[in-house]
C-alpha positions as CSV (number, residue, x, y, z in Angstrom):
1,X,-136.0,66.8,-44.3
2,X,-133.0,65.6,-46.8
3,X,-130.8,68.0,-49.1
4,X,-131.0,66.6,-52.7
5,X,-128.1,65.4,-54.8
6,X,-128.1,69.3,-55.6
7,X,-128.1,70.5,-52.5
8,X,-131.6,71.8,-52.6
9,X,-134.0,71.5,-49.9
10,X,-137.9,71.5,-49.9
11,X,-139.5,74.3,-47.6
12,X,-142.8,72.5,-46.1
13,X,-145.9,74.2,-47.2
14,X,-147.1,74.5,-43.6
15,X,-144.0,77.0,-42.9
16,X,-143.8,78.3,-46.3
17,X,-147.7,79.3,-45.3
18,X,-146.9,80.8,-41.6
19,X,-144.1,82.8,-42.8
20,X,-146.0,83.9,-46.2
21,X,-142.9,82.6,-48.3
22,X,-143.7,82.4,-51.9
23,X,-141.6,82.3,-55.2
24,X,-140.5,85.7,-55.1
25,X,-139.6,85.9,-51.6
26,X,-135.9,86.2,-51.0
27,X,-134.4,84.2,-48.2
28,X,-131.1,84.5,-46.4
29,X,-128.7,81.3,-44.9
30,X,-127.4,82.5,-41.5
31,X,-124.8,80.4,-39.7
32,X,-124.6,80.3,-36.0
33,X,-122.3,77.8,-34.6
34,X,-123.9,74.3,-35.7
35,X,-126.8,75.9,-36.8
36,X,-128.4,77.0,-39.9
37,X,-131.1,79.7,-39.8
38,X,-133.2,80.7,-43.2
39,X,-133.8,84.2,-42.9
40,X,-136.4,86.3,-44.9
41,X,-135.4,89.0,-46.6
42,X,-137.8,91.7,-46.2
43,X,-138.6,94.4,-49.1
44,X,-137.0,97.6,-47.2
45,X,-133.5,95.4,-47.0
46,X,-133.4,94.8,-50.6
47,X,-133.9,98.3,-51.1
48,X,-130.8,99.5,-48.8
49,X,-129.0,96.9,-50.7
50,X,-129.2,97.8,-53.7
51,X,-128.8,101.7,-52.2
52,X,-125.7,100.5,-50.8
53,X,-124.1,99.0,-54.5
54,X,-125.3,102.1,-56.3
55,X,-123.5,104.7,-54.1
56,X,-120.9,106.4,-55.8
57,X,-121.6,104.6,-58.7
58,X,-123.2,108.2,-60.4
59,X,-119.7,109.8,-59.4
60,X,-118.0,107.6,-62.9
61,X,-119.1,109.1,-66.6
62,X,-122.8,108.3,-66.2
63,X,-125.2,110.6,-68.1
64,X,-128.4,111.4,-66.6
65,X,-130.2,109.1,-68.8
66,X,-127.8,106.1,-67.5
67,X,-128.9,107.0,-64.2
68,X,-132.5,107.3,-64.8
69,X,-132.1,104.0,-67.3
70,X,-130.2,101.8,-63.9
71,X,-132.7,103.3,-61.8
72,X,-136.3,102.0,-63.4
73,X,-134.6,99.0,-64.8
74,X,-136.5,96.0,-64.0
75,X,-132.8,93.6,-63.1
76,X,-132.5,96.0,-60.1
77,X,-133.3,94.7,-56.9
């Protein structure tokens, strides 16, 4: 496997298949001494995350309708 010009890297279809990686699947770069691990990012840690960057945010000037409007907005992780 070679990194393009870019830097970008193509994910072979056999692993992208055993691993049920499509285009909306979020992938993490660990680094472990000389090594490079690509992590999946499964659905409940996006959720925490984005748990984790909204709290304390409602403790500002935000009306209920900002909250509700941040919370069903489709940009959110």
């Amino acid at each position: 496997m070679r990194i393009t010009a870019d830097g970008q890297i193509t994910i072979p279809s056999e692993i992208r298949e055993v691993l049920n990686i499509s285009p909306d699947v979020e992938l993490a770069f660990e680094i472990e001494g000389d090594r490079l691990y690509l992590k999946k990012i499964q659905p409940a840690d996006k959720i925490s995350t984005w748990i984790d960057t909204m709290r304390g945010c409602a403790a500002g000037n935000l009306t209920t309708e900002q909250i509700i409007t941040l919370t069903r907005s489709d940009d959110n992780p």
